[in-house]
Backbone of each chain as nested JSON, in Angstrom:
{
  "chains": [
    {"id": "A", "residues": [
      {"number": 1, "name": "UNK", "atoms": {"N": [124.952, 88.901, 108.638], "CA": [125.352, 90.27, 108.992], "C": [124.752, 91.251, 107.986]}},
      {"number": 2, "name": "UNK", "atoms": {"N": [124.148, 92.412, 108.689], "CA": [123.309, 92.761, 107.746], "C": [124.628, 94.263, 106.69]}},
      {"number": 3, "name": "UNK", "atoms": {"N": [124.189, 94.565, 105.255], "CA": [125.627, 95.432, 104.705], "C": [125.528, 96.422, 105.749]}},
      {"number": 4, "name": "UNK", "atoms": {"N": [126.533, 97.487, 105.665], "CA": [127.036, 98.324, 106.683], "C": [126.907, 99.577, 105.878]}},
      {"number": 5, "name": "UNK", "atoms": {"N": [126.151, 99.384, 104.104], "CA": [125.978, 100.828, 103.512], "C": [125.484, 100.495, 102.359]}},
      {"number": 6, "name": "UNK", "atoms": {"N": [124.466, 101.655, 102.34], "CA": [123.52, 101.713, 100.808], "C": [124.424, 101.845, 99.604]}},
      {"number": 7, "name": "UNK", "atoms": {"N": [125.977, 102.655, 99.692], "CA": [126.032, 103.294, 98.753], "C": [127.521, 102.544, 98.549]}},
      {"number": 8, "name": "UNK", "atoms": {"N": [127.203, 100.81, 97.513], "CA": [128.411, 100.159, 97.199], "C": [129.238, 100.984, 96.318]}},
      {"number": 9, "name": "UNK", "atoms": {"N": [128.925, 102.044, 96.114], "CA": [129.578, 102.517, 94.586], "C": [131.227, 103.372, 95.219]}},
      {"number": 10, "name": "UNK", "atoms": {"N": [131.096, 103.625, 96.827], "CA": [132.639, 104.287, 97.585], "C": [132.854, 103.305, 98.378]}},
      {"number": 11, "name": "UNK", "atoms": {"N": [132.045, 101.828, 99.071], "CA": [133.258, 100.995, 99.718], "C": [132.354, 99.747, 99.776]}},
      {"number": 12, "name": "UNK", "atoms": {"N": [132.946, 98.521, 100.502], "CA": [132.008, 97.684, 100.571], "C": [131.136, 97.583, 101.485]}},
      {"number": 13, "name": "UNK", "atoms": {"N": [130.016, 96.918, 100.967], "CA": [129.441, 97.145, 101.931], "C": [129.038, 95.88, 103.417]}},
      {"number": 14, "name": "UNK", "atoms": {"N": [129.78, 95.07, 103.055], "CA": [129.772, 93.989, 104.204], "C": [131.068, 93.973, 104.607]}},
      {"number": 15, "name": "UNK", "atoms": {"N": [131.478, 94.221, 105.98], "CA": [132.125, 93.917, 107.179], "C": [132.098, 92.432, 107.353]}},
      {"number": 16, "name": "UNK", "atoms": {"N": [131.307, 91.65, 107.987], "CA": [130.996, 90.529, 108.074], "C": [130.001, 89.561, 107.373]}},
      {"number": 17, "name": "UNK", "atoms": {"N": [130.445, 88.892, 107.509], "CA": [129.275, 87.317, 106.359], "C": [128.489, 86.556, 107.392]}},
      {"number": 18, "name": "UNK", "atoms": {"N": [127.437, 86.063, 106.86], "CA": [126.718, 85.574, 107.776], "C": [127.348, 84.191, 107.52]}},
      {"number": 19, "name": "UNK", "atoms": {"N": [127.358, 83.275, 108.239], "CA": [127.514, 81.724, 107.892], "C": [126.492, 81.096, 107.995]}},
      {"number": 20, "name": "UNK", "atoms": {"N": [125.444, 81.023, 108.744], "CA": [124.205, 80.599, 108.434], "C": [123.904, 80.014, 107.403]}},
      {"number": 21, "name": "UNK", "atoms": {"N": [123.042, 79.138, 107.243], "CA": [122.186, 78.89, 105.558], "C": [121.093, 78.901, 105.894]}},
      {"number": 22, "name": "UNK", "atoms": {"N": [120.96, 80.32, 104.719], "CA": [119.241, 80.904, 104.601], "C": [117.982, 80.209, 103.8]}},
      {"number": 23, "name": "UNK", "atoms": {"N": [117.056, 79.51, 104.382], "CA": [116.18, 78.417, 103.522], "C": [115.513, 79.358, 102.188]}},
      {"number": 24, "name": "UNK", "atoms": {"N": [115.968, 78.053, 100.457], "CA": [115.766, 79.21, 99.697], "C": [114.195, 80.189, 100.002]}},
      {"number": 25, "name": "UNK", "atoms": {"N": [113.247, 79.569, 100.368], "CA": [112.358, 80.054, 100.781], "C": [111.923, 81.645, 101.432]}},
      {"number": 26, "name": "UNK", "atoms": {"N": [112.887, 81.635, 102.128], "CA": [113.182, 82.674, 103.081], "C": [113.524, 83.991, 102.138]}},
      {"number": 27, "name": "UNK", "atoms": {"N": [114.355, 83.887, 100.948], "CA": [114.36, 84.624, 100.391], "C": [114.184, 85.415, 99.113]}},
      {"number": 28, "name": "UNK", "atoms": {"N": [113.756, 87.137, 99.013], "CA": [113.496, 87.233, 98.189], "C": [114.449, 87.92, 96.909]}},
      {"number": 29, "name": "UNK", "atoms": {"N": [115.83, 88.271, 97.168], "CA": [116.643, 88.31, 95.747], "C": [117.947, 87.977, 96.346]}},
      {"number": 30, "name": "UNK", "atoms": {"N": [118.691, 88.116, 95.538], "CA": [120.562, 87.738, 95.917], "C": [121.215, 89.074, 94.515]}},
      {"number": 31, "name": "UNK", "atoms": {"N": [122.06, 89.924, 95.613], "CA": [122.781, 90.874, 94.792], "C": [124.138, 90.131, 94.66]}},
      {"number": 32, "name": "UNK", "atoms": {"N": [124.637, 90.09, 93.881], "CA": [125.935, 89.644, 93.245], "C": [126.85, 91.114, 92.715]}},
      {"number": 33, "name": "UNK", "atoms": {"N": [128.125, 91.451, 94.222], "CA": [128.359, 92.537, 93.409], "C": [130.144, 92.42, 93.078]}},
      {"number": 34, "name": "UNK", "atoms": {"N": [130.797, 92.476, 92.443], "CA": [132.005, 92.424, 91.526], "C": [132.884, 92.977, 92.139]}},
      {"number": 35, "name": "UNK", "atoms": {"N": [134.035, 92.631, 92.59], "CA": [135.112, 93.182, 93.274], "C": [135.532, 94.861, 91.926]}},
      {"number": 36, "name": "UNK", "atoms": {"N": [135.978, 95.827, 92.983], "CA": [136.342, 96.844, 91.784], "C": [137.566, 97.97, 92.91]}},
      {"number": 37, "name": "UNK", "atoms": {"N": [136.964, 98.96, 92.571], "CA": [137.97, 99.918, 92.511], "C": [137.646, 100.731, 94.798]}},
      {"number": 38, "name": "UNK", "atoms": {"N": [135.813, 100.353, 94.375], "CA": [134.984, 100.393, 95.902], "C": [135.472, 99.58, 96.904]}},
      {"number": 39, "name": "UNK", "atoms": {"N": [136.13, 98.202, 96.552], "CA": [135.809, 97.552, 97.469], "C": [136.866, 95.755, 96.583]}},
      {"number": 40, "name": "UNK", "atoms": {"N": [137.467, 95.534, 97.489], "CA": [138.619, 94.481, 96.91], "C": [138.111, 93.128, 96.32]}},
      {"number": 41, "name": "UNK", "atoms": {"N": [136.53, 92.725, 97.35], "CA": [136.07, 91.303, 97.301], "C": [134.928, 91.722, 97.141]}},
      {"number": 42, "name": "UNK", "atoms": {"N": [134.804, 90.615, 96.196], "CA": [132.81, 90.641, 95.578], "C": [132.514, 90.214, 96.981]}},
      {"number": 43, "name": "UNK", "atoms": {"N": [131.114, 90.648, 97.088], "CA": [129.901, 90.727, 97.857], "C": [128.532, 89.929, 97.5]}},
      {"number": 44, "name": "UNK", "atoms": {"N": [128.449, 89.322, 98.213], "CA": [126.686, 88.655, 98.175], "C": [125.983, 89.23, 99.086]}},
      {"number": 45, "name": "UNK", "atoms": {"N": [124.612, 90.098, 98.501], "CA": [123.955, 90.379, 99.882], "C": [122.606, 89.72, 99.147]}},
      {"number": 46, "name": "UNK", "atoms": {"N": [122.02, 88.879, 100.364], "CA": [120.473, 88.656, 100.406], "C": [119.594, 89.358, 100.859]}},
      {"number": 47, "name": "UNK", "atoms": {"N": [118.655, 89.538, 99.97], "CA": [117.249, 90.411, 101.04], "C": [116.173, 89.057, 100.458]}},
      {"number": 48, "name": "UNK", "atoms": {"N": [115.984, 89.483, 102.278], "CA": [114.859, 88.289, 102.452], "C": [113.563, 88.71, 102.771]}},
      {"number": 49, "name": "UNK", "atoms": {"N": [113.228, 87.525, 102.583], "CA": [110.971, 87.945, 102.427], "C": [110.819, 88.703, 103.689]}},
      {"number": 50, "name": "UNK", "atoms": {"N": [111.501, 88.695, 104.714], "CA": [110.925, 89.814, 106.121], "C": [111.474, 90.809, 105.657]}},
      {"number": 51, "name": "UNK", "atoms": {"N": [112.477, 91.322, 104.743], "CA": [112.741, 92.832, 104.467], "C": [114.539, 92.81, 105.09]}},
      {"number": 52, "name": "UNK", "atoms": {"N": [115.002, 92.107, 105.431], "CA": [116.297, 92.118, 106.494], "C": [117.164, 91.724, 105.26]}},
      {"number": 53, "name": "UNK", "atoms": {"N": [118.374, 92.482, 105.583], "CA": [119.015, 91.984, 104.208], "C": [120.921, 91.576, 105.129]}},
      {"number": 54, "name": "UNK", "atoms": {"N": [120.757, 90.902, 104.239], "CA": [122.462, 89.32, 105.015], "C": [123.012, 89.692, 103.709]}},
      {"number": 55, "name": "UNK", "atoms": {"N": [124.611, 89.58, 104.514], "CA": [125.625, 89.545, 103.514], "C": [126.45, 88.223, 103.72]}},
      {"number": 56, "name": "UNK", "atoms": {"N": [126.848, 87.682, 102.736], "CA": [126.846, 85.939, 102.713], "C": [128.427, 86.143, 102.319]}},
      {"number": 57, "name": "UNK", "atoms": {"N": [128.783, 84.692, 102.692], "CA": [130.155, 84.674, 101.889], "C": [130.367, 84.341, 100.294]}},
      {"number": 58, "name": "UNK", "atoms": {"N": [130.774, 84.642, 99.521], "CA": [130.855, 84.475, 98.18], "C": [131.361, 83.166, 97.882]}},
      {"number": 59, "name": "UNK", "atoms": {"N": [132.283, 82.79, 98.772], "CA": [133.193, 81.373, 99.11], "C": [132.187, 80.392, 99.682]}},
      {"number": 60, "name": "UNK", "atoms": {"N": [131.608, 80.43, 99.913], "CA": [130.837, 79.238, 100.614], "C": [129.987, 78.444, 99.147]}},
      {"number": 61, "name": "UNK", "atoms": {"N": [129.915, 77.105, 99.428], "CA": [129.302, 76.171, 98.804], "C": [127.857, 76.318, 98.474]}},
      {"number": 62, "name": "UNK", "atoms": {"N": [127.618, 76.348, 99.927], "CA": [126.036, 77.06, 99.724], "C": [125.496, 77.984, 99.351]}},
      {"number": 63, "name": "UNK", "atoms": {"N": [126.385, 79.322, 99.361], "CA": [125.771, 80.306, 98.841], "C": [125.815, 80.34, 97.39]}},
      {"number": 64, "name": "UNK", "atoms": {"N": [126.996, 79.28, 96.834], "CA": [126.617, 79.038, 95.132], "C": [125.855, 78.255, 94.956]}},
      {"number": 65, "name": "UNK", "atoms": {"N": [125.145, 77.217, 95.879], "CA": [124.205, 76.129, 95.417], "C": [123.05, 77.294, 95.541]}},
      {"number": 66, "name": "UNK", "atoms": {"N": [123.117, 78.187, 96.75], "CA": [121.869, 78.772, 96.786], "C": [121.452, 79.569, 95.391]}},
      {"number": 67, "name": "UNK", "atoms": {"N": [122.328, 80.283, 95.083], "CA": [122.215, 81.078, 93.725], "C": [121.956, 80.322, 92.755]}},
      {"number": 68, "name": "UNK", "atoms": {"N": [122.501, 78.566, 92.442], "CA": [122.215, 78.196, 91.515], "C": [120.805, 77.478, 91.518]}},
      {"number": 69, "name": "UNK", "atoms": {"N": [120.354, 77.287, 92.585], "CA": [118.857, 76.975, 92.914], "C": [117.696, 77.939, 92.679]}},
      {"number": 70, "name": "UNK", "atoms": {"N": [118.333, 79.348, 92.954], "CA": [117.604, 80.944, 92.411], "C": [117.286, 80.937, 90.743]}},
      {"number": 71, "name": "UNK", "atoms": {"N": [118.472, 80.872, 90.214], "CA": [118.511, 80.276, 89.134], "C": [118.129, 79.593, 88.314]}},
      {"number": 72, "name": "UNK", "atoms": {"N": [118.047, 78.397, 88.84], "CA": [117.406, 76.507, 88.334], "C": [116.084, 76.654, 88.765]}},
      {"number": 73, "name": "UNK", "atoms": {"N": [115.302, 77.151, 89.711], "CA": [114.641, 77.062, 90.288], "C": [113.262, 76.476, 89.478]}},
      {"number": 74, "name": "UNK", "atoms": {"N": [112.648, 77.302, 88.03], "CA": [111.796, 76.328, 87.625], "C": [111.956, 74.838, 87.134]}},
      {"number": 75, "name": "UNK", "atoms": {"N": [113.646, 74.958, 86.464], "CA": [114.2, 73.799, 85.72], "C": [114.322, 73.036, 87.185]}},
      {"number": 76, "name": "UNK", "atoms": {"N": [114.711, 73.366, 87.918], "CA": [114.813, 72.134, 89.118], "C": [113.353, 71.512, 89.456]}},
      {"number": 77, "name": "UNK", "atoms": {"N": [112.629, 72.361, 89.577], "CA": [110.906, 71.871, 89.897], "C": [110.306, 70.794, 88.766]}},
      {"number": 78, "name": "UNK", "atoms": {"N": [110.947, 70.734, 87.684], "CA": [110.246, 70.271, 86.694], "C": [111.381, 68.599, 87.02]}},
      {"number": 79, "name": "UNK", "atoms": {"N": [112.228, 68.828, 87.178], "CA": [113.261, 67.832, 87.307], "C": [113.368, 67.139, 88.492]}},
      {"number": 80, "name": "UNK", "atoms": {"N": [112.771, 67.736, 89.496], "CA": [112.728, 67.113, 90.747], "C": [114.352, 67.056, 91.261]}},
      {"number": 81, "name": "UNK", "atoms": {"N": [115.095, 68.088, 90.826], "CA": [116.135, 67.771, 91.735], "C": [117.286, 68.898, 91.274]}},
      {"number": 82, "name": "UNK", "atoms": {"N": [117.986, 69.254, 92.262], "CA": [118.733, 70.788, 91.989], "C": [119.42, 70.629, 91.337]}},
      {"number": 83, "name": "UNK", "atoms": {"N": [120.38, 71.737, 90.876], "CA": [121.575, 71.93, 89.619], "C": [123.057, 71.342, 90.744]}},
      {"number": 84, "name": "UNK", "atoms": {"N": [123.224, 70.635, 89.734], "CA": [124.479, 70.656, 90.712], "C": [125.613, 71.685, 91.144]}},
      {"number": 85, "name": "UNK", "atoms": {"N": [126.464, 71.716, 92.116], "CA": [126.986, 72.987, 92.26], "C": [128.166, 72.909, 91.259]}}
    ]},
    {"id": "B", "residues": [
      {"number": 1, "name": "UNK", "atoms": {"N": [117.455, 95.044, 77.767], "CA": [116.521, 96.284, 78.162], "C": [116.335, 96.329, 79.49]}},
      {"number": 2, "name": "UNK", "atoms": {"N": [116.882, 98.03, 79.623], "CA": [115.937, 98.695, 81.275], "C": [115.151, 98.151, 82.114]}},
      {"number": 3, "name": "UNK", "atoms": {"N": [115.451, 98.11, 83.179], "CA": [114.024, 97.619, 84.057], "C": [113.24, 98.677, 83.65]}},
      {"number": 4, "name": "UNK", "atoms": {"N": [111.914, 97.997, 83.993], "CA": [110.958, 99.258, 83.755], "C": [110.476, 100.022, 85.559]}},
      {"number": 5, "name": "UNK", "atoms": {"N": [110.897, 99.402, 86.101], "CA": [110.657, 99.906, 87.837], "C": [111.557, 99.723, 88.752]}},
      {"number": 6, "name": "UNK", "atoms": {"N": [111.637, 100.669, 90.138], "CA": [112.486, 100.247, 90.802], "C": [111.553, 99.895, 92.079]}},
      {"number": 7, "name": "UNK", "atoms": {"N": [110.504, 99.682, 91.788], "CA": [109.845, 99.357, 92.867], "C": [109.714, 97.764, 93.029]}},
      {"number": 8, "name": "UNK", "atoms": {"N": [109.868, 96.68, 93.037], "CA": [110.04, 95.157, 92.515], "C": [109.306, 94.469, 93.294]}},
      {"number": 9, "name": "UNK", "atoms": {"N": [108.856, 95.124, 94.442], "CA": [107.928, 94.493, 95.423], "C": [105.978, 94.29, 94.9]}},
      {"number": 10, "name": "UNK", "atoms": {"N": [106.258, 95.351, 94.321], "CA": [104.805, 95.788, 93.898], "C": [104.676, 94.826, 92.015]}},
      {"number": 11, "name": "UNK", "atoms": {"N": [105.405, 94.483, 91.731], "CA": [105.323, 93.795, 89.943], "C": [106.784, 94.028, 89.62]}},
      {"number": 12, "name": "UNK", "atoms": {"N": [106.217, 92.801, 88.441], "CA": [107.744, 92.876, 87.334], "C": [108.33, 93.92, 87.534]}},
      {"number": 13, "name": "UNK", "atoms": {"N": [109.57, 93.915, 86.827], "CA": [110.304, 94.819, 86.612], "C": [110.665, 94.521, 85.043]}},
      {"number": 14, "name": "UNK", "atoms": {"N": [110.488, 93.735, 83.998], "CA": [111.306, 93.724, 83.425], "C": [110.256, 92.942, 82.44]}},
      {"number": 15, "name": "UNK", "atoms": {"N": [110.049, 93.544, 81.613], "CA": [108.969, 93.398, 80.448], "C": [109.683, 92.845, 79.557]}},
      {"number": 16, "name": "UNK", "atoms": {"N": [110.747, 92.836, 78.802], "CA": [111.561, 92.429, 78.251], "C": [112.958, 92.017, 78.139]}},
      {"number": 17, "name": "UNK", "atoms": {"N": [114.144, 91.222, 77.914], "CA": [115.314, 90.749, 78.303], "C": [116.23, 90.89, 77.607]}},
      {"number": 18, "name": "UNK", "atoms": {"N": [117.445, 91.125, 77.868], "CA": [118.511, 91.361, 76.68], "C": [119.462, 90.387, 76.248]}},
      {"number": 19, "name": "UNK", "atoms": {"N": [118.917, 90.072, 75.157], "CA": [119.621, 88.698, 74.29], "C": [121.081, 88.637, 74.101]}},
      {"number": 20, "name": "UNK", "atoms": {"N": [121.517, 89.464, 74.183], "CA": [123.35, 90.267, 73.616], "C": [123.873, 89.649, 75.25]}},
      {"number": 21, "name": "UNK", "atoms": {"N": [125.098, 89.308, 74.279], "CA": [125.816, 88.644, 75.369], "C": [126.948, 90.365, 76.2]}},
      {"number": 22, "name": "UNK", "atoms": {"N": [126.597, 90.342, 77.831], "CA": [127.811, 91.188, 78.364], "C": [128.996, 90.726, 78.976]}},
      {"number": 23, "name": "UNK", "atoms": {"N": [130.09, 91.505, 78.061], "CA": [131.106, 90.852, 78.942], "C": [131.267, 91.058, 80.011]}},
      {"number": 24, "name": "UNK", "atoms": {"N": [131.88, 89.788, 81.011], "CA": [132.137, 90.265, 82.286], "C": [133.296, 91.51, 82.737]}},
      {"number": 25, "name": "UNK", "atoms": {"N": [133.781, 92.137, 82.026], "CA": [134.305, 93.066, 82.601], "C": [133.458, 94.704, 82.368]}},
      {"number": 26, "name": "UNK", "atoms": {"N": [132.22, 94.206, 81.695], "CA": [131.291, 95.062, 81.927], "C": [130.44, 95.559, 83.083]}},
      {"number": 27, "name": "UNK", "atoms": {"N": [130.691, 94.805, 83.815], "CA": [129.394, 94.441, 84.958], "C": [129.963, 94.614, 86.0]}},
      {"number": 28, "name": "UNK", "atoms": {"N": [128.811, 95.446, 86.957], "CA": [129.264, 96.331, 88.332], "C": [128.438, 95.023, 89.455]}},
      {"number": 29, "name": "UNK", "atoms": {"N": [127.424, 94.699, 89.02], "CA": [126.805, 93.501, 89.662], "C": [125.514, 93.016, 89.008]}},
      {"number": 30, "name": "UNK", "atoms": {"N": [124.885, 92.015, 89.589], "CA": [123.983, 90.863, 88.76], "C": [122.935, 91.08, 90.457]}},
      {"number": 31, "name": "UNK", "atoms": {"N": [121.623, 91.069, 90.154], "CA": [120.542, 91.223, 90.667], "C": [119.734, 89.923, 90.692]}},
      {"number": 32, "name": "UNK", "atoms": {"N": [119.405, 89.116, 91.426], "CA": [118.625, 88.102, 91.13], "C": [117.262, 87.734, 91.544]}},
      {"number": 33, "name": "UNK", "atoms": {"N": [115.916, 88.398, 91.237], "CA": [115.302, 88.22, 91.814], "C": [114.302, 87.225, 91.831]}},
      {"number": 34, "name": "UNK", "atoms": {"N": [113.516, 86.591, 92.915], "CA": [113.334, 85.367, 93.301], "C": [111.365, 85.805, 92.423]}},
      {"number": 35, "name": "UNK", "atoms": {"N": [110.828, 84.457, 91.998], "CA": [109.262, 84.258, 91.674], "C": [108.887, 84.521, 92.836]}},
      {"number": 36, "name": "UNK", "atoms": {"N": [107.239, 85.491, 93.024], "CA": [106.857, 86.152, 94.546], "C": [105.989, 86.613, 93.399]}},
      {"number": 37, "name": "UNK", "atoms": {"N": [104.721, 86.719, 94.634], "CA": [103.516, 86.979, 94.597], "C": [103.477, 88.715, 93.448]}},
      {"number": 38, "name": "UNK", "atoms": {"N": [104.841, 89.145, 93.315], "CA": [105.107, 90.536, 92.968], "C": [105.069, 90.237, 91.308]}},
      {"number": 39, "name": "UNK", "atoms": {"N": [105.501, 89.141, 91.129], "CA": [105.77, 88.437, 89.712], "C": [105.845, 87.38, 89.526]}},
      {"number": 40, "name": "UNK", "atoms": {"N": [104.827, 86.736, 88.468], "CA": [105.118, 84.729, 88.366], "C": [106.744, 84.552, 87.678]}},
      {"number": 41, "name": "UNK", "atoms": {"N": [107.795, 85.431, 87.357], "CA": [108.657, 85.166, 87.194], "C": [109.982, 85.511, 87.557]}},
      {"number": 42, "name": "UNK", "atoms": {"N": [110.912, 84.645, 87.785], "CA": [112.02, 85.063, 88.412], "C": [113.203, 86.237, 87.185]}},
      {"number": 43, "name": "UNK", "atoms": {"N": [113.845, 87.046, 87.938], "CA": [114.348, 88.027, 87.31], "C": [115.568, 88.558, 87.155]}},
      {"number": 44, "name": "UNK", "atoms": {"N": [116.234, 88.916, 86.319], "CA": [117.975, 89.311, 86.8], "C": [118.131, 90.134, 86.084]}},
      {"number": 45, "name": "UNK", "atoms": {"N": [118.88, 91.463, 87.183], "CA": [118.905, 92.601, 86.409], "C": [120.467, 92.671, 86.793]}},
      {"number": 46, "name": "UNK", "atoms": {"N": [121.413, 93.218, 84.823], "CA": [122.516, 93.318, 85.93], "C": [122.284, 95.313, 85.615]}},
      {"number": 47, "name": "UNK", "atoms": {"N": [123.575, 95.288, 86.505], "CA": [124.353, 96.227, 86.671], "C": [125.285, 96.608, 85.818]}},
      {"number": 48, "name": "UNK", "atoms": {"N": [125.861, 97.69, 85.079], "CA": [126.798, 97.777, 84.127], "C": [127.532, 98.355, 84.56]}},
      {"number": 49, "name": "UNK", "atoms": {"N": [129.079, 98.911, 84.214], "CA": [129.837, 99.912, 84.922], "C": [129.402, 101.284, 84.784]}},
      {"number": 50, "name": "UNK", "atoms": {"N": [128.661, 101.466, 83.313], "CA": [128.527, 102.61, 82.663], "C": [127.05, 103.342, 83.278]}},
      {"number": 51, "name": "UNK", "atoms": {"N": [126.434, 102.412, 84.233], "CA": [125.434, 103.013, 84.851], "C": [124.355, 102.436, 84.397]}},
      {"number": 52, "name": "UNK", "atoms": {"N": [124.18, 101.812, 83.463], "CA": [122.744, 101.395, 83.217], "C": [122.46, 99.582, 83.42]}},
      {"number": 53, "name": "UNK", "atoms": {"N": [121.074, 99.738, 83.158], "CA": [120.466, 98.502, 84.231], "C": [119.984, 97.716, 83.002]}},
      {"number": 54, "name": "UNK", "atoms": {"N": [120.272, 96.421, 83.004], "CA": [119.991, 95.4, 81.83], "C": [119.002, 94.168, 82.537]}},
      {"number": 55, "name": "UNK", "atoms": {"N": [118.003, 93.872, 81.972], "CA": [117.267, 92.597, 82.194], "C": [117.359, 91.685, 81.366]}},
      {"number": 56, "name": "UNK", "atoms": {"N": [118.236, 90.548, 81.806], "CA": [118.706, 89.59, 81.059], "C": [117.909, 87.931, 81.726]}},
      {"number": 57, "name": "UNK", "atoms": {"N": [118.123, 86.935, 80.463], "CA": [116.828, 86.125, 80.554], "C": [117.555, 85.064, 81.26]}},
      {"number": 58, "name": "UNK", "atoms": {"N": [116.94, 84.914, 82.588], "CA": [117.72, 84.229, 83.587], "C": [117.403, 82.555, 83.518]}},
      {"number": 59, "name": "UNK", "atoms": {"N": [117.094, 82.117, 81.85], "CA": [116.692, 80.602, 81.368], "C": [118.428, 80.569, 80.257]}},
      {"number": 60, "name": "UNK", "atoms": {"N": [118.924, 81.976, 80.035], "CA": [119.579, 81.766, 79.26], "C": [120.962, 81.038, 80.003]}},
      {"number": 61, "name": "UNK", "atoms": {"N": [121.916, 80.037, 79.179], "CA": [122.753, 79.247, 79.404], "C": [124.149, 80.584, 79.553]}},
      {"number": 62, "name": "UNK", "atoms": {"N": [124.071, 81.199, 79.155], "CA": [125.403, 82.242, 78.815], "C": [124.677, 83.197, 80.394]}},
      {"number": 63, "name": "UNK", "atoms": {"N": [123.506, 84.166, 80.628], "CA": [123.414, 84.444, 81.804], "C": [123.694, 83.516, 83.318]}},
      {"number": 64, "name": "UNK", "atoms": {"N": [123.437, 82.135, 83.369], "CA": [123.934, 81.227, 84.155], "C": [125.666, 81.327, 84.411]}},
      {"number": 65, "name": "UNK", "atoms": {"N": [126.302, 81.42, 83.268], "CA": [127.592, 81.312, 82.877], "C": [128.219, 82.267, 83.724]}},
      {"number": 66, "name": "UNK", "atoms": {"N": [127.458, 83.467, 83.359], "CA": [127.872, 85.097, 83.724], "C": [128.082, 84.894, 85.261]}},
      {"number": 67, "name": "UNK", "atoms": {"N": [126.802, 84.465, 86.142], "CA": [126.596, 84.417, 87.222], "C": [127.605, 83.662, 88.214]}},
      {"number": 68, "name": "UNK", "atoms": {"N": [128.034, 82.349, 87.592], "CA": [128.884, 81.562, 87.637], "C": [130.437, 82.074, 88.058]}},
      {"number": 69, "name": "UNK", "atoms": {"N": [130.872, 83.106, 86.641], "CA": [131.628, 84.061, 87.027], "C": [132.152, 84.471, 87.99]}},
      {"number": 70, "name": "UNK", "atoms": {"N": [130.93, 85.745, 87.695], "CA": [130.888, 86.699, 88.957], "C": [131.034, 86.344, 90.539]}},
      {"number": 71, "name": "UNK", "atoms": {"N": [130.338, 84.697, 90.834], "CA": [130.724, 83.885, 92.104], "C": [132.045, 83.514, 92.348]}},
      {"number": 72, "name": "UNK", "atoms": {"N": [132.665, 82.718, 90.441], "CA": [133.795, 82.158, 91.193], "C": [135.394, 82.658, 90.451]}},
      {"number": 73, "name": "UNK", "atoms": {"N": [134.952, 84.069, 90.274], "CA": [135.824, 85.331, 89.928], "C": [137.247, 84.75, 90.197]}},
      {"number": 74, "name": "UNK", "atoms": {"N": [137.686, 84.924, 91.358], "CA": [139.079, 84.665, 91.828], "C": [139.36, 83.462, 91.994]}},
      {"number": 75, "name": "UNK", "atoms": {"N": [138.407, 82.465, 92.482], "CA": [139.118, 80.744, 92.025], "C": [139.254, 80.767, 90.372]}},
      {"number": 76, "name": "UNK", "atoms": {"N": [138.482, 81.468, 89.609], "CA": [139.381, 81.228, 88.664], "C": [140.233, 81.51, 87.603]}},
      {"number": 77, "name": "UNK", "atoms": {"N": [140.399, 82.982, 88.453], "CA": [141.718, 83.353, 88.312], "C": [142.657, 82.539, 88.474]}},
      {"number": 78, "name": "UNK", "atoms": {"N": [142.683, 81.671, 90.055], "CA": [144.068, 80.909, 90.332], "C": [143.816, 80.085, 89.567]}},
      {"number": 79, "name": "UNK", "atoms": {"N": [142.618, 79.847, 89.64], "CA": [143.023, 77.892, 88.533], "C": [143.045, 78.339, 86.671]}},
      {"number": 80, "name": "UNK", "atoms": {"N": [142.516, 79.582, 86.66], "CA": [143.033, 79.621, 85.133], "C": [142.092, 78.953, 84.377]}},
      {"number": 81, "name": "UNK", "atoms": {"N": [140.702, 78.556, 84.654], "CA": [139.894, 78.108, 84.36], "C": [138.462, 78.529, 84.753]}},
      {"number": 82, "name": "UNK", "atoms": {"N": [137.353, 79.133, 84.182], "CA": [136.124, 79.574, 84.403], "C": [135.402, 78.178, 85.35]}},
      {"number": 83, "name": "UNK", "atoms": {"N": [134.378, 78.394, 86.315], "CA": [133.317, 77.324, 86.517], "C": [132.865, 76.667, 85.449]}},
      {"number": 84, "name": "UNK", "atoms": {"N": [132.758, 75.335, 85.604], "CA": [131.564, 74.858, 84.719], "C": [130.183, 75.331, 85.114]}},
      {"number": 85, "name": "UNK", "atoms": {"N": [129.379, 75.228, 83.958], "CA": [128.163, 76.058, 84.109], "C": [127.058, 74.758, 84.813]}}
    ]}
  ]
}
């Protein structure tokens, strides 16, 4: 689901989460944004290599393996095998 | 230190990284951006409350930590215990 507003700083900006799993490939950053005063529940939004940007669930397994693969990503290449979640 | 651009598609952003540890109740959100033809290296910029933009070294064990966090904020609140990194 793509956010519903540029401007996280007065509400949140995802309505809905995608459930999908986005191949890390597919994408090119992951915003990580902090529950506050805007908005009750942190937010994950992805923007991906076509320009389309998904808002993920923060709760999901995958979207922390995905981040920690963003992350690990050279240390995993060298290791042949991901971070665990 | 500052990104040096907000353009991230076109090159780095972030010439240099900030060694100083932030606390998490500093931070409005964490930026993660992926290795791409834009930069041979992957990048994380956070967000502060106070408005300004930090590039922190996304090999460091304490930025992993941070990230960690910021994902699993409210599990661990209930469990009263941070993620392992």
């Amino acid at each position: 689901m793509p956010p519903i507003s540029r401007d996280y700083n007065n509400r949140c900006r995802c309505l809905q989460v995608e459930s999908r799993i986005i191949p890390p490939d597919n994408l090119k950053s992951i915003k990580l944004i902090t529950e506050g005063p805007h908005c009750p529940e942190k937010e994950v939004i992805a923007n991906l290599v076509n320009g389309a940007k998904v808002c993920l669930n923060p709760k999901s397994t995958w979207v922390k393996k995905l981040v920690h693969f963003v992350l690990g990503k050279q240390l995993s290449r060298k290791q042949a095998t991901l971070p665990k979640a």
